[in-house]
Structures are given as C-alpha cells and as structure tokens.
C-alpha positions as CSV (number, residue, x, y, z in Angstrom):
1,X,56.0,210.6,117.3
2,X,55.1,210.9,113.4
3,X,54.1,214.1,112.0
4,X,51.5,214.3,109.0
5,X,53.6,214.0,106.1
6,X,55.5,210.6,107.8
7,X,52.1,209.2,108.9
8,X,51.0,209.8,105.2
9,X,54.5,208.2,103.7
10,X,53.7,205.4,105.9
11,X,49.8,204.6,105.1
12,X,51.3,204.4,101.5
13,X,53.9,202.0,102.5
14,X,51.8,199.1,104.4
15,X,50.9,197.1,101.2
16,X,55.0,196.6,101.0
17,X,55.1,195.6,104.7
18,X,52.0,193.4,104.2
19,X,54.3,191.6,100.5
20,X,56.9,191.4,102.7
21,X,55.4,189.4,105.5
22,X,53.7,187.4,102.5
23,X,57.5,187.1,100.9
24,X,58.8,185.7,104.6
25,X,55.9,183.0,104.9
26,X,56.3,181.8,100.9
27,X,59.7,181.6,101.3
28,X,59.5,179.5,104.7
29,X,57.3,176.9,102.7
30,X,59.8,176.9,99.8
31,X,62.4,176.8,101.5
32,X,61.1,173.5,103.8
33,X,59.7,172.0,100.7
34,X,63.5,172.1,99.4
35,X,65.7,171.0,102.1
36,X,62.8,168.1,102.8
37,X,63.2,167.0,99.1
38,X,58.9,167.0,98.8
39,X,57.6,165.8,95.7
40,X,54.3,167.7,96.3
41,X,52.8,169.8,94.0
42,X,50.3,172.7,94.7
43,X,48.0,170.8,96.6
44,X,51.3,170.3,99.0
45,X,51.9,174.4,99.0
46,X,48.4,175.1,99.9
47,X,48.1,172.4,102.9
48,X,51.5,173.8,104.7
49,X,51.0,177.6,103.5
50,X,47.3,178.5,103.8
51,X,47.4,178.0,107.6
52,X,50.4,180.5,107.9
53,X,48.6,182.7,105.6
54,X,45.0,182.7,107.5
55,X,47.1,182.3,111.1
56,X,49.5,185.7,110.0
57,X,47.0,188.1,108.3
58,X,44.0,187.2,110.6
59,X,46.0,188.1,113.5
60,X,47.3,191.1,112.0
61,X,44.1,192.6,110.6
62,X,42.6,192.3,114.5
63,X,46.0,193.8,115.8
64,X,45.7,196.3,112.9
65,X,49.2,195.5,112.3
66,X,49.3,197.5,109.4
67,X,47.9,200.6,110.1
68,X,49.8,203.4,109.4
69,X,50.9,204.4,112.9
70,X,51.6,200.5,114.4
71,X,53.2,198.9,111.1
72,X,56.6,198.9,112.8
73,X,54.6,198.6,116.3
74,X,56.8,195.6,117.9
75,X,53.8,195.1,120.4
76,X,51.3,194.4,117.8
77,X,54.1,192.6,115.5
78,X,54.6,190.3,118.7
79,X,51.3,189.2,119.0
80,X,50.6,188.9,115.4
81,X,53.9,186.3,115.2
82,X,53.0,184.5,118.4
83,X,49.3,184.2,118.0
84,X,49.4,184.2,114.5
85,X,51.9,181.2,114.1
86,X,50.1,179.3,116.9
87,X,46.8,179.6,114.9
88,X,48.8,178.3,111.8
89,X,50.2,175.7,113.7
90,X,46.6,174.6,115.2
91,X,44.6,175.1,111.7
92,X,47.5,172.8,109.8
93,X,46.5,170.2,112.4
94,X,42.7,170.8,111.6
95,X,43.4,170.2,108.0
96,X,45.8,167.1,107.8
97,X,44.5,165.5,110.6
98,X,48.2,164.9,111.7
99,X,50.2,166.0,115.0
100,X,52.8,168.5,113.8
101,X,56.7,167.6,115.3
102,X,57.8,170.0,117.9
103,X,60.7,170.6,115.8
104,X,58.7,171.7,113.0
105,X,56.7,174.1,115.7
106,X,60.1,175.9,116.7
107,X,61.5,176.1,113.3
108,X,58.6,178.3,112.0
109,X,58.4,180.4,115.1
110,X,62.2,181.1,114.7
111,X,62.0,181.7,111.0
112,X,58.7,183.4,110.7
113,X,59.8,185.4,113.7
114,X,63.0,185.9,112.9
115,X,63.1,187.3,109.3
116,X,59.2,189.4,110.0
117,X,61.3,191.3,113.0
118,X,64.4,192.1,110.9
119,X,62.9,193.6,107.8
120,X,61.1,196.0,110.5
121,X,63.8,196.3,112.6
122,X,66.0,197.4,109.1
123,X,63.3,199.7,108.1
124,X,62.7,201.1,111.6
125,X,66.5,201.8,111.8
126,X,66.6,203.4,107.7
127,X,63.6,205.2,108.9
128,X,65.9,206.8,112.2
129,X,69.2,207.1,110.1
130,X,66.7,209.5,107.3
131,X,65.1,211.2,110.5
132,X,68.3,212.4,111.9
133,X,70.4,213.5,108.8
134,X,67.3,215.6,107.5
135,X,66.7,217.3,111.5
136,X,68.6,220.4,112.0
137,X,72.4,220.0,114.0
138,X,70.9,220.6,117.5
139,X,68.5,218.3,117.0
140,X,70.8,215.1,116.0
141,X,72.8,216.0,118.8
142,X,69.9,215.6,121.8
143,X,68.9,212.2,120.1
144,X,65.3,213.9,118.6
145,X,64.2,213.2,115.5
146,X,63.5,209.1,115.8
147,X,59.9,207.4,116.3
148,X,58.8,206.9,120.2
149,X,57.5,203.4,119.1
C-alpha cells in the first residue's frame, strides 16, 4: 500500500504516464506510416491516430487509469489496452468505411500493448528498487516495502 507522501508523488506523476501512453500510440502510427512507405500527409495521421487516441483515453478516463492510486493498476491498464484498442479498431472502421486486416488488428494490440505494459512494468519495478533501498535493513529483508498492486 502507498502512504501519503507516495500517493502525492504519484498524483503529480499521471500527466507523464498519460505523455507516455500518448508517446507509445504516436509512435505506433509513425512507425506504420514508415515501414508502409505512405505518402499521406496529416489528413492520413489523423484517420489512423484519432481512433487510437479516442479508443485509449476514453477507456482510461472510465477506468480512471490515471488516478493516483491505479496508474500502474495492471487491471485497469488491461482493460484500458483491450477495450480501448478494440474501440480504436471499430471507430477506424466507422471513419474509412474499410474492413481493417487481421494483421493490422494483432499488430497494434501487440505494440500498443506491449510498449504501454513495459514503461509501467519499468516504473513499477524503479518504484520497488527506491522502496527497498530507502526501508530500514529488517524491512528489505521480509520483502516489505513494495506496492500490493
């Protein structure tokens, strides 16, 4: 469990984990607009990323994802990937008109999933390491001092 000064370090902190889900979904559409060799402009960003952006964020502000006591939640980061990139998947149909590969679904589901889940598990496990080397002898010893998320 967090006490009042890491549940205070951590409301401050949720903008960065909210720019660095942003980071992970800008860089999935770069990164496909790239290895596809796409000549579309803007219009082209905003018709593949605006789904991801509406499916992500919408899910995580009714999960409360970013809250100061579930921002590493994996729970509520599960449901926001899952859900969220379903309902990215669904609104990019609703906007080109176009069924979207299978492929394609898999790839941002692995990506998306992949890269959200390892800056949190990074930051969960920084977060431990800190914990423990700041608790007194006894305490690193028994194991106390991490988060019971």
């Amino acid at each position: 469990m967090m006490n009042a000064m890491e549940q205070t370090r951590t409301s401050r902190l949720w903008p960065l984990a909210a720019f660095l889900d942003l980071l992970v979904l800008v860089s999935f559409v770069a990164f496909g607009h790239a290895s596809h060799d796409l000549t579309g402009g803007v219009s082209w960003y905003a018709v593949v990323l605006l789904p991801f952006l509406v499916g992500w964020f919408g899910l995580a502000l009714a999960v409360r994802l970013y809250g100061p006591l579930s921002m590493l939640s994996m729970q509520r980061w599960a449901v926001t990937w899952l859900v969220g990139v379903a309902a990215a998947l669904a609104i990019r149909v609703l906007i080109t008109h176009r069924a979207i590969p299978v492929p394609f679904d898999i790839v941002a589901a692995a990506y998306i999933g992949g890269l959200t889940v390892l800056w949190r598990l990074v930051w969960k496990g920084v977060r431990i390491l800190g914990s423990q080397s700041g608790a007194p002898a006894s305490a690193r010893q028994s194991g106390a001092g991490g988060e019971g998320q």
